[in-house]
N, C-alpha and C positions, 0 to 999 in steps of 0.2 A: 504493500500500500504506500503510494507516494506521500505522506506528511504534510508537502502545501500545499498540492490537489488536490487532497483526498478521495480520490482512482487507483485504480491498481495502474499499475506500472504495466503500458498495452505491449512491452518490447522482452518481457521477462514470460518465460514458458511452463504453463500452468499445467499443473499436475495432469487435470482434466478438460479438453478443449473446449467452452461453455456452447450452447448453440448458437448459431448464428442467425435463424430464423425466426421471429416473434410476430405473432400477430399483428402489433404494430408496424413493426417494421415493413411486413407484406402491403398493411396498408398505406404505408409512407411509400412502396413503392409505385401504387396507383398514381397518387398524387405526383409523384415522377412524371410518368410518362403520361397524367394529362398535362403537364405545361409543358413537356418539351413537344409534346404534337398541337398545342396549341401555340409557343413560340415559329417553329418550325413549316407549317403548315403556310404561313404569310412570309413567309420571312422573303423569299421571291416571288411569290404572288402579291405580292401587294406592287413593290418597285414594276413588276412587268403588267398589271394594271395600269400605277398612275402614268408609266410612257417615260420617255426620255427626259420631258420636262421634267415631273415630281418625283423620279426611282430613288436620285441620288440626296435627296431630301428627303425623302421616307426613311429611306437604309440609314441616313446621316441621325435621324432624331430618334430611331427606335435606341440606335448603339448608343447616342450619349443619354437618352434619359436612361437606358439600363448601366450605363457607370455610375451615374448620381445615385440610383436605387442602391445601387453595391456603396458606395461611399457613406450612404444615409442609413444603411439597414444596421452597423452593429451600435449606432445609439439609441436607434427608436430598437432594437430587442433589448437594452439594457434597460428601458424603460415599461415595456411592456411586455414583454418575454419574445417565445418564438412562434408560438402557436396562431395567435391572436396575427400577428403581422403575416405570417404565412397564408392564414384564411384571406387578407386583405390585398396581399399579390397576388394570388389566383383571381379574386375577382377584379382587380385592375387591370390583368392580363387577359381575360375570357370578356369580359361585360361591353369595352370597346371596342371588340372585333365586333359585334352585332351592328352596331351602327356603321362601319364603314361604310357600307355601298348605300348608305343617304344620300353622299355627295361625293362627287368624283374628282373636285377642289385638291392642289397641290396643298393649300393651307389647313384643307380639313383630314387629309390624310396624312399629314406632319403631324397634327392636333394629338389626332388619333396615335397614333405611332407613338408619339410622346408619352401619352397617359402610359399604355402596354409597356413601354422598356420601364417604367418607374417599378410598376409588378410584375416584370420579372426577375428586375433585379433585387427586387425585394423579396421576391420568391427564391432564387437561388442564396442567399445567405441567411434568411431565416430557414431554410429549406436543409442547407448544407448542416446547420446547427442542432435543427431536430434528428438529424441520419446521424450525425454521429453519437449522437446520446443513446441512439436504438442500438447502434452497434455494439457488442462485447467487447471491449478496450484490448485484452487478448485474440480478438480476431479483426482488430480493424481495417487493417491492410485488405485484410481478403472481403470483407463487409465492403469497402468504398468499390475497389474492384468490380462486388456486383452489383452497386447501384449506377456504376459507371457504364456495364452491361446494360442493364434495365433502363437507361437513359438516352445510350447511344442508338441502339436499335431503332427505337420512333422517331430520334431524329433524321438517319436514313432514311428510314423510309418515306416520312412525311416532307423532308425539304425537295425533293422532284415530283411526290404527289401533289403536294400544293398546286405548284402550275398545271397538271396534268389534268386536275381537276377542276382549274379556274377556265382553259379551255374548252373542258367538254359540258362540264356542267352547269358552269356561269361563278360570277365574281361572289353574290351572294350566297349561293349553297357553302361555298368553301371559308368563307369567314366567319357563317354561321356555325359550321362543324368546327372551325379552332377556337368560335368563343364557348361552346358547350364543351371541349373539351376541359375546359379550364374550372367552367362552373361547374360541375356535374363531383367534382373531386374533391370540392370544400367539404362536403359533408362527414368526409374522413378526418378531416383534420382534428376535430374533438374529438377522436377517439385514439390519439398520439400522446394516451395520458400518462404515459410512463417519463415523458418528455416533459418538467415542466417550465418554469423561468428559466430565460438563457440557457433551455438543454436543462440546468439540474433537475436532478430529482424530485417530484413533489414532494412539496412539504420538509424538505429540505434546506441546510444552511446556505445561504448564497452568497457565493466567493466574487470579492470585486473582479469587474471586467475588465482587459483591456482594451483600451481604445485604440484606434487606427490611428493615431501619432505612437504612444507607446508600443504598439506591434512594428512599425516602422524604425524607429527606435531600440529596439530590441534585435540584436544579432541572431537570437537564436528561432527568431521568425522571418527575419530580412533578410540571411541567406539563403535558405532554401526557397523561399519567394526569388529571389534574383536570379537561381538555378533554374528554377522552371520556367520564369520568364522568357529565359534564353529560348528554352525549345519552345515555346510558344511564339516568339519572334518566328524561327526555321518555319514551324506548321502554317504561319499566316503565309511567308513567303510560296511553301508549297502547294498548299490548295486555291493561291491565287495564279500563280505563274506557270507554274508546268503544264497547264494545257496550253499555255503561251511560248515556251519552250520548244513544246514536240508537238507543233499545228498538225503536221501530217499524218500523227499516228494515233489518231482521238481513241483508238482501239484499247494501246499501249496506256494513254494517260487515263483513262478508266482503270485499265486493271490495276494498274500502278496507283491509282485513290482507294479503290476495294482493299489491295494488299496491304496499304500505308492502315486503313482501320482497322483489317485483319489484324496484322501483327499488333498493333495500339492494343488493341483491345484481350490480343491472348498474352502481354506485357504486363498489361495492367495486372489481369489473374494473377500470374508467376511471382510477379515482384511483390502482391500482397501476400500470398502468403508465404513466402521467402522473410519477409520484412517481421511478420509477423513470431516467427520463431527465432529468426537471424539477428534482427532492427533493421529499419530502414535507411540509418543513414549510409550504411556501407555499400546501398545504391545508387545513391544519386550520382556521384563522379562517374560509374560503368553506363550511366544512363547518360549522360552528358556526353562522352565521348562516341559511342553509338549514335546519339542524333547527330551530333556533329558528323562524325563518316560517314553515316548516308545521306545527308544534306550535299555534303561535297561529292558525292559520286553522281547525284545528278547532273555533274557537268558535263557528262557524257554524254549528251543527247541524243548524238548520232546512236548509240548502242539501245536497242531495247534492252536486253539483258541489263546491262549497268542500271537503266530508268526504276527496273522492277525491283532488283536488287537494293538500291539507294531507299526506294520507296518502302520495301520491308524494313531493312534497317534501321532507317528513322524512325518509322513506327515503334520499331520493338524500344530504342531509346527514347522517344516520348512518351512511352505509354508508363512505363519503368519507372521515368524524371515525374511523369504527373503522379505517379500511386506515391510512390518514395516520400516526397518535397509534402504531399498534404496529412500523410498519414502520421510524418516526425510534427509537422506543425499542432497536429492536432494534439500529438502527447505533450505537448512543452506547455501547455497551458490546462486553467482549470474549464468545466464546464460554462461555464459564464461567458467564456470569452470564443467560443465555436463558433458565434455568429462574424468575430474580428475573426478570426482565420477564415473562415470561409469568405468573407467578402475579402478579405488580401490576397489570398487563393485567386479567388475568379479574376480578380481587377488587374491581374497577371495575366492570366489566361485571354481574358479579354484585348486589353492593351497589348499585351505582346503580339497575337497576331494582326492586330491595326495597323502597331507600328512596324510589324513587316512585312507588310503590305506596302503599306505607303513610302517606304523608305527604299526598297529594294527599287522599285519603279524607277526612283532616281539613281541608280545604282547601277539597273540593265541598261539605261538608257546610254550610259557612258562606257560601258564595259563587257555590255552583251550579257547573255545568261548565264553564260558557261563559268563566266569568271566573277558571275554574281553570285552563284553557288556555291562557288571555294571560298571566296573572301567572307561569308557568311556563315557557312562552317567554321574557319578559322576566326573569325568575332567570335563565337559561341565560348569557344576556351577560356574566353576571359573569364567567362562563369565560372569557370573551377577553380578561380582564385579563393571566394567566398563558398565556395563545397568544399575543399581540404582544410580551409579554416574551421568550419563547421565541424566537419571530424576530428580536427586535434583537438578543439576544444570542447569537445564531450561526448559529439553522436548522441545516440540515445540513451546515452547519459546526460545530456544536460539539463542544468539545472532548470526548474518549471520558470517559465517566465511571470514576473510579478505587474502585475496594475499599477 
């Protein structure tokens, strides 16, 4: 039992492996995947509704109002827990998809967009905070793994069904099905009763939070935030450019995205529960270095082989860096503070593939792709300055971070 958390210690191997299944949890996983098939569902259907004019303004305000959500959500759960905020981003993210197709206005489908990124980003770090309290601290590696599962799946599938949908069946069936998918899932959310203020326990002592300057602040949450940013940087650069890359072989850069979430995703598994008996930190440098090597092997472009190749690789180091980097964050702190890692988590996740997006563009523009892919593999390294610090000074040994 950790003494300033009052948690067991999630890195230390218990006699007996508790379940990992709970009722709630099952039901926290619905509420999952109604808001990622409710985010997901618009997320291109809407920009290739409003047209050329409005796309890049819908996409621009859905992302920044879901950074402010992320930014905003671990003070409003320090005030009102997780639960309560959770119910209130599902229906900020399902209740204005209904109204969309009122007006086909670039202003009013900004409007709109805007309210939706608020709850979802309030959905994802109150979201984040209730999952890890469901999860057995002894199995949380492998717990995020399968919520990681249960989350990725609908968004596959729903971000090409969206459009597929808005053309055969029209604009309003399919904003209607992502706003019910959202509201239909509230109803679970009072029954996440094992979850309660900030994650802790009902009825339980509650441990000061920390805030998003203090997790910034604190080395032992700012480094592996920094690590994962990195591959988060790579993935934006990826799933934006490589079909810009290899225009002639849309065949190759398909399987090449299938394989990159393939491997992510059987990573993610591996690494938690490795992480889980082993610790997690002694992942994240192996996961660093692997995204970086298959980042840089897409400069190969002429090579299919290399394309598919690079693209497994990075996957299996991002999938690795994301289980790793969230599963140590979460043990360094008490439950109080889940909803501050999970909104620092994401706002990495986020911003890092913005920013390599948008940065890489000025990047190829001067340099070509080929040589945009090495120099950006080779940026990544620099991450490992703050991962080997991370490991000398504790790994999963260090010490719980304080409020």
């Amino acid at each position: 039992m950790n003494p300033t958390t009052g948690s067991a210690d999630p890195t230390a191997a218990p006699a007996t492996r508790p379940p990992l299944l709970s009722r709630a949890l099952l039901l926290r996983f619905v509420g999952v995947v109604g808001s990622t098939v409710s985010f997901f569902l618009l997320l291109s259907a809407v920009p290739a509704h409003a047209g050329p004019g409005g796309a890049g303004l819908a996409t621009g305000a859905l992302m920044l109002s879901t950074v402010l959500g992320e930014l905003a959500g671990p003070r409003i759960l320090d005030r009102y827990g997780s639960r309560g905020p959770l119910a209130a981003g599902l229906f900020l993210l399902g209740a204005p998809a209904l109204v969309l197709p009122l007006s086909g206005a670039p202003a009013w489908t900004a409007a709109v967009c805007l309210v939706r990124g608020l709850g979802f980003g309030l959905t994802m770090v109150a979201g984040g905070a209730v999952t890890a309290a469901l999860i057995p601290a002894g199995r949380r590696g492998e717990g995020l793994a399968v919520v990681g599962l249960v989350g990725g799946m609908p968004a596959l599938l729903a971000l090409p069904l969206g459009v597929w949908l808005a053309g055969h069946a029209g604009y309003a069936p399919v904003t209607t099905a992502a706003g019910l998918a959202a509201l239909v899932v509230i109803p679970t959310v009072p029954a996440l009763g094992s979850a309660g203020r900030n994650g802790a326990p009902a009825g339980g002592q509650r441990a000061p939070a920390v805030g998003m300057v203090g997790a910034v602040r604190a080395g032992g949450l700012r480094r592996p935030t920094v690590a994962f940013g990195a591959t988060a940087v790579a993935a934006g650069v990826l799933v934006t450019f490589l079909p810009l890359a290899v225009p002639r072989a849309a065949g190759v850069v398909t399987a090449a995205l299938l394989v990159q979430s393939g491997a992510s995703t059987a990573a993610r598994w591996a690494a938690g529960r490795y992480g889980d008996r082993r610790g997690p930190s002694r992942l994240v440098v192996p996961g660093l270095l692997l995204a970086a090597a298959g980042l840089s092997a897409l400069a190969a472009t002429s090579s299919q082989v290399a394309v598919l190749v690079g693209a497994a690789v990075f996957g299996a180091g991002f999938g690795v860096t994301q289980n790793a980097t969230l599963t140590l964050m979460y043990s360094r702190v008490s439950a109080a503070s889940y909803g501050t890692v999970s909104a620092l988590w994401n706002l990495a996740y986020d911003g890092g593939m913005g920013v390599g997006a948008a940065c890489f563009g000025l990047l190829a523009a001067h340099l070509g792709y080929a040589w945009g892919f090495v120099l950006t593999g080779l940026l990544m390294l620099g991450a490992l300055v703050p991962a080997l610090r991370d490991g000398r000074e504790g790994g999963d040994d260090h010490p719980p971070v304080q409020a």
